[in-house]
C-alpha positions in Angstrom: 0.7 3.1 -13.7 3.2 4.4 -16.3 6.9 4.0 -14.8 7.9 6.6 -16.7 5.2 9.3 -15.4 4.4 7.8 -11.9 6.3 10.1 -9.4 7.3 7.2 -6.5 5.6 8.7 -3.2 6.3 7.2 0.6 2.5 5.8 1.4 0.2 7.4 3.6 -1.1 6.1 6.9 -4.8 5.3 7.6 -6.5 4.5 10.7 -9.5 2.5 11.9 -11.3 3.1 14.7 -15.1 2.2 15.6 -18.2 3.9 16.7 -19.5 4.0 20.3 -23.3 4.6 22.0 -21.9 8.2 22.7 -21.1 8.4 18.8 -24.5 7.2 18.0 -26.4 9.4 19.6 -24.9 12.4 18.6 -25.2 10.5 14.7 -29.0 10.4 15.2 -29.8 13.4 16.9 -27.8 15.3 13.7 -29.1 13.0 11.0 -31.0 16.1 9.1 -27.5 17.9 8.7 -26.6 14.8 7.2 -27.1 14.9 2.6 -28.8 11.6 2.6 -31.0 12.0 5.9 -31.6 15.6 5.2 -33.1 15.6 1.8 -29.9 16.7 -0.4 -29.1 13.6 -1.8 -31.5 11.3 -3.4 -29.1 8.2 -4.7 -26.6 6.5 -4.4 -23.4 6.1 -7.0 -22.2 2.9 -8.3 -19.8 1.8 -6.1 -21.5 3.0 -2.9 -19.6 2.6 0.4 -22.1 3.7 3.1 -21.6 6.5 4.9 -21.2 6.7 8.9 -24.4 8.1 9.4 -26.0 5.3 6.8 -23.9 2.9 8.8 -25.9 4.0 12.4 -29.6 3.8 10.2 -29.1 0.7 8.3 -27.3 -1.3 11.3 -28.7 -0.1 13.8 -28.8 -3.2 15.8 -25.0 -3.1 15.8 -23.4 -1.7 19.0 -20.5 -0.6 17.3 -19.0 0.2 13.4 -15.7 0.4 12.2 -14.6 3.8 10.7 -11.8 4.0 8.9 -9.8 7.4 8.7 -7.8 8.7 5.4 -5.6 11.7 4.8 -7.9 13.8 2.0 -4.2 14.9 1.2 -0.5 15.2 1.6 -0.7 19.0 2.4 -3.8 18.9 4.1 -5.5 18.2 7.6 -8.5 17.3 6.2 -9.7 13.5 6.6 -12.3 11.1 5.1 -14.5 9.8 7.2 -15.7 6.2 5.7 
């Protein structure tokens, strides 16, 4: 960053939590609202993180998966679900 452009801003938090067997069933039984499971989306990009939905598919031998939780913004309750 430029030291002369970048505005110095306090950090914001994010959280992680995990998945549960109540999380995952409500996951599956929703998986055609989902873009990738419901025919939206047909790739992925480059640097593809996979989504919690993808996360219950591809690992589904996995009792649990961390989720991590991030502000979409400074001025808005909106958060990312990874």
């Amino acid at each position: 960053f430029d030291p002369e452009v970048q505005v110095p801003r306090p950090q914001l938090n994010c959280w992680l939590t995990h998945t549960t067997a109540d999380t995952h069933k409500l996951i599956q039984e929703n998986l055609k609202e989902t873009p990738i499971y419901g025919g939206w989306v047909d790739s992925k990009g480059p640097r593809y993180c996979p989504s919690i939905e993808d996360k219950i598919v591809r690992f589904a031998d996995k009792s649990s998966h961390h989720i991590f939780l991030e502000p979409e913004g400074r001025n808005t309750p909106e958060m990312y679900v990874q």
